[in-house]
C-alpha positions in Angstrom: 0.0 0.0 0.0 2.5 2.5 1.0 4.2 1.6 -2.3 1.2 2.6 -4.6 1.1 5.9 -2.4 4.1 6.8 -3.0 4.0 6.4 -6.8 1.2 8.1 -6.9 3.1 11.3 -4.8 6.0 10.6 -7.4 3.6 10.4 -10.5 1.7 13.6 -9.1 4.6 15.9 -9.0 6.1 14.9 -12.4 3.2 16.2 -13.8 3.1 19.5 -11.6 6.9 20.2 -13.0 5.1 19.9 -16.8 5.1 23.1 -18.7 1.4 24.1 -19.4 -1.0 22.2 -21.9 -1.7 23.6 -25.3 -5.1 22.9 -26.6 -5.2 23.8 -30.9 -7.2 21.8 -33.6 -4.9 18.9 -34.7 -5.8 19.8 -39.0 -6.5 23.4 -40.4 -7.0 24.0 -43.9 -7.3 26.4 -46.4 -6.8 27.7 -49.8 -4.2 29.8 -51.7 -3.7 33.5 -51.5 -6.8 32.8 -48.2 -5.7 33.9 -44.5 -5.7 31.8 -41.8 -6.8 32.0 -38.2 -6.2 29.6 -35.6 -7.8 29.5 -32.3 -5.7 28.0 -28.9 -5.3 28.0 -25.8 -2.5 27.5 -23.5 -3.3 25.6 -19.5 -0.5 25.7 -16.7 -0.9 25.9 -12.8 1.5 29.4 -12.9 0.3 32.7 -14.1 1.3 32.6 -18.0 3.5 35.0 -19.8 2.2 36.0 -23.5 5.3 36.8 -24.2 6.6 32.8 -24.0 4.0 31.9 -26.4 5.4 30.8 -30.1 4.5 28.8 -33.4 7.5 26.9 -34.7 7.4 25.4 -38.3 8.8 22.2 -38.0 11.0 21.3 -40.8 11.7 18.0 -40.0 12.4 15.7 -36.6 14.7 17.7 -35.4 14.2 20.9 -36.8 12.4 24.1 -36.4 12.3 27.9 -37.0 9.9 30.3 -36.2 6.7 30.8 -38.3 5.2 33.5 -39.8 2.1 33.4 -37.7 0.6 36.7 -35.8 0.4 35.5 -32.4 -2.6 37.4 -30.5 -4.2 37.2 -27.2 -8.0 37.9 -26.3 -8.3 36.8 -22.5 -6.4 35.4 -19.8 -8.3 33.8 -16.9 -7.7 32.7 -13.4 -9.7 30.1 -11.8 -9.0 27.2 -8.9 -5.3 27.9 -9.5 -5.9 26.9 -13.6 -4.7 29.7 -15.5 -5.5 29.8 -19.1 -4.6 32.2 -22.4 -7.1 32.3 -25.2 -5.1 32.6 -28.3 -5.5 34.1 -31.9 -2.8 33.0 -34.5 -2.6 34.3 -37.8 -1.3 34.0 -41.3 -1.7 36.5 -44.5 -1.8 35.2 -47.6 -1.2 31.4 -47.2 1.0 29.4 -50.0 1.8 25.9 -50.8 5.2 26.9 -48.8 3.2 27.3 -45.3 1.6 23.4 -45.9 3.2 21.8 -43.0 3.3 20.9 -39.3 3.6 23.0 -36.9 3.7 23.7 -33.2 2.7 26.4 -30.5 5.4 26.3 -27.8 5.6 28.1 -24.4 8.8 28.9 -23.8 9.9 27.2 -20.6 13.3 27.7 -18.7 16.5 27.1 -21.2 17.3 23.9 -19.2 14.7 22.2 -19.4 13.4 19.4 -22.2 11.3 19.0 -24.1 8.2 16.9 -22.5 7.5 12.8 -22.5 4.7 11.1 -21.5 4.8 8.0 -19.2 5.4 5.7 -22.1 8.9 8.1 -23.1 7.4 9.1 -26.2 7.4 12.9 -26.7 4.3 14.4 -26.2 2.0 15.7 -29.5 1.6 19.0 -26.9 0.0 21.7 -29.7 0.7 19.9 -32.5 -1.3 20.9 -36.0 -0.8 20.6 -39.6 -1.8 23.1 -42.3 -3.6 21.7 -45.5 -3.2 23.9 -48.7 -6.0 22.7 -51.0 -4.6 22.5 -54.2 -1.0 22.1 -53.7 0.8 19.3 -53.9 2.1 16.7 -50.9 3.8 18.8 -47.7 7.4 18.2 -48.0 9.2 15.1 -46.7 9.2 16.0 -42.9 6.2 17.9 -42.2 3.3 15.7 -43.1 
């Protein structure tokens, strides 16, 4: 008994040292020359810093810049210790170029890494994909 209690203690605060959960539609799509709005929101247990809050273009596995998304904020609310950021992202003008994954990221301390789940698979943590109707197959990497 005192076993199960203490993984539970053990499992509890591994998940309090998480960053905050990003909650975004996993497929957005779209047509050429069209702009783009994508609605998200960012959950932690600490007061959040806009600021923190980016959109990476992942070019492969292992790599990623910074996209050309407008990042905006409507609201940020406080409740039972659950703060949350309600989030606008935007892109003008779409092309074939901006069909690809991507991911919002808040910007946690520069030593820490990047998230796993209990199984040691990284987590799909604000994860979507772009779909540019009429364009051909996302490049290798980000489909």
């Amino acid at each position: 008994m005192k076993c199960v209690v203490l993984l539970l203690v053990v499992a509890a605060a591994a998940l309090a040292e998480r960053g905050p959960r990003i909650l975004v539609r996993r497929e957005y799509y779209t047509k050429p020359g069209k702009d783009l709005d994508i609605r998200f929101k960012v959950i932690g247990r600490e007061e959040l810093d806009e600021d923190r809050v980016e959109i990476l273009k992942l070019l492969n596995r292992t790599e990623s810049v910074l996209s050309d998304f407008e990042v905006s904020f409507r609201s940020q609310n406080a409740t039972d210790g659950r703060f949350e950021l309600d989030g606008l992202a935007s892109l003008k003008n779409v092309t074939c170029e901006d069909q690809r994954r991507y991911r919002i990221n808040y910007d946690q301390d520069d030593d820490e890494e990047e998230e796993e789940d209990v199984e040691g698979r990284r987590r799909q943590n604000g994860r979507f994909v772009v779909v540019v109707k009429g364009c051909p197959r996302a490049p290798t990497g980000a489909s």
